[in-house]
ZAMARGU-4260 file (C-alpha; in steps of 0.2 Angstrom, whole numbers, plus 5000, padded with zeros to 4 digits):
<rodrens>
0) 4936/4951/5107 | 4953/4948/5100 | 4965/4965/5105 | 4966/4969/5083 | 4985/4979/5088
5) 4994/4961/5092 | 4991/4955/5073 | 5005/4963/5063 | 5001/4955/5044 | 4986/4968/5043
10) 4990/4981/5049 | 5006/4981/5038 | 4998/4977/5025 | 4986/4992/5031 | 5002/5001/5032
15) 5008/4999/5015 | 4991/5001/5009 | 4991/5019/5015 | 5008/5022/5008 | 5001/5019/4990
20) 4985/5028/4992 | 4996/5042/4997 | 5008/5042/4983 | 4991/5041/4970 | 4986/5058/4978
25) 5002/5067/4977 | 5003/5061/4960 | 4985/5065/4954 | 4985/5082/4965 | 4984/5094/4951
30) 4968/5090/4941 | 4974/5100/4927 | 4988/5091/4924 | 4991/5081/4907 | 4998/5064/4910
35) 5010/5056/4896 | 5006/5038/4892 | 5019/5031/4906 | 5012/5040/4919 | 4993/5036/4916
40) 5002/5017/4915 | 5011/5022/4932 | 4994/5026/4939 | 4985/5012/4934 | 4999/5001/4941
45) 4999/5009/4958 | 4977/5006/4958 | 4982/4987/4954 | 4993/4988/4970 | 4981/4997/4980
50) 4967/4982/4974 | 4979/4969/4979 | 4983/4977/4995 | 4964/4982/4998 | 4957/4965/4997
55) 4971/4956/5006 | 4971/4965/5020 | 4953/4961/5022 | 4957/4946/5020 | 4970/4944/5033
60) 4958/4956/5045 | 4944/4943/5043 | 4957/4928/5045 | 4963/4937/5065 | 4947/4938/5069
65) 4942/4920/5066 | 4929/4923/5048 | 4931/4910/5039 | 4930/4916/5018 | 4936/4910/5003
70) 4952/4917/4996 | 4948/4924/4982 | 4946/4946/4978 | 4928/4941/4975 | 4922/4932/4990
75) 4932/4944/5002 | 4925/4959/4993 | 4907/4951/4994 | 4910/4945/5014 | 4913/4966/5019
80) 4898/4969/5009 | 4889/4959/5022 | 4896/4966/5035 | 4895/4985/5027 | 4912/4989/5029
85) 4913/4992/5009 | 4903/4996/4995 | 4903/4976/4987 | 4894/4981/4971 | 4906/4996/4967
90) 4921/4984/4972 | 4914/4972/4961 | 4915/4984/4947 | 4932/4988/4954 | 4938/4972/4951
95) 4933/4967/4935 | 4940/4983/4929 | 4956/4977/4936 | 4954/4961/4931 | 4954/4969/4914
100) 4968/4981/4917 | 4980/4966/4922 | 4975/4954/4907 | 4971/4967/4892 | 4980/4981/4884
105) 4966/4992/4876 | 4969/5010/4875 | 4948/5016/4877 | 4949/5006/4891 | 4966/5012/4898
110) 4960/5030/4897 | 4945/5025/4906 | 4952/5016/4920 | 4965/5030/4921 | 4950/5045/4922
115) 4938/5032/4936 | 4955/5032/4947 | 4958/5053/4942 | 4940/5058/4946 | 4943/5050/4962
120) 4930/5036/4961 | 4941/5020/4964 | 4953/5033/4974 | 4938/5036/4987 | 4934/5020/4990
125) 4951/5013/4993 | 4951/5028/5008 | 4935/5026/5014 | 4943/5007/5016 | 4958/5012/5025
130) 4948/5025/5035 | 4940/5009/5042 | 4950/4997/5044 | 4958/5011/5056 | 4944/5014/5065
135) 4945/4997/5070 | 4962/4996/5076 | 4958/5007/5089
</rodrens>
């Protein structure tokens, strides 16, 4: 087995992951708090680059240790659903609500996206990811 702590990509992108995940927690702390429609845009934004980050450090994981898989969200996303490191059907939801978020501007859907992030749905499942991809660095 590969030592995982010589690959830097990953676990930088790990890194970085983690920094975004803990600026969305800070930022959603309160749950009383009443966002104005730049800061649910703000929000949304850092989900998009905690997707992005997500699935490309998976990506670059599976490439160190030698998985061969497609490039694309979809096929990573469905690859660690195989191997049970992620949920792939609620990622899959994930990503089309992303997909949505990054090509549409439709304020039902913005609020939407904005309370699935707030209630800590997509929020839990990007840490129950990097609480993984921890464990294996290890």
């Amino acid at each position: 087995m590969t030592d995982l702590k010589n690959d830097q990509r990953w676990l930088q992108r790990l890194d970085n992951l983690d920094r975004v995940l803990l600026q969305l927690q800070k930022e959603l702390a309160d749950p009383q708090k009443e966002f104005s429609l730049i800061e649910r845009t703000g929000i949304i934004h850092f989900f998009e680059m905690a997707f992005e980050l997500s699935w490309k450090t998976l990506k670059d994981f599976f490439e160190y240790k030698d998985i061969e898989v497609f490039s694309s969200p979809r096929d990573i996303i469905k690859h660690a659903g195989k191997l049970e490191m992620i949920d792939s059907e609620l990622w899959l939801n994930m990503l089309e609500d992303r997909n949505l978020s990054n090509h549409t501007y439709d304020e039902k859907l913005s609020i939407e996206l904005f309370n699935d992030i707030r209630e800590n749905t997509y929020l839990g499942l990007f840490k129950k990811l990097s609480n993984a991809l921890h464990a294996l660095k290890s």
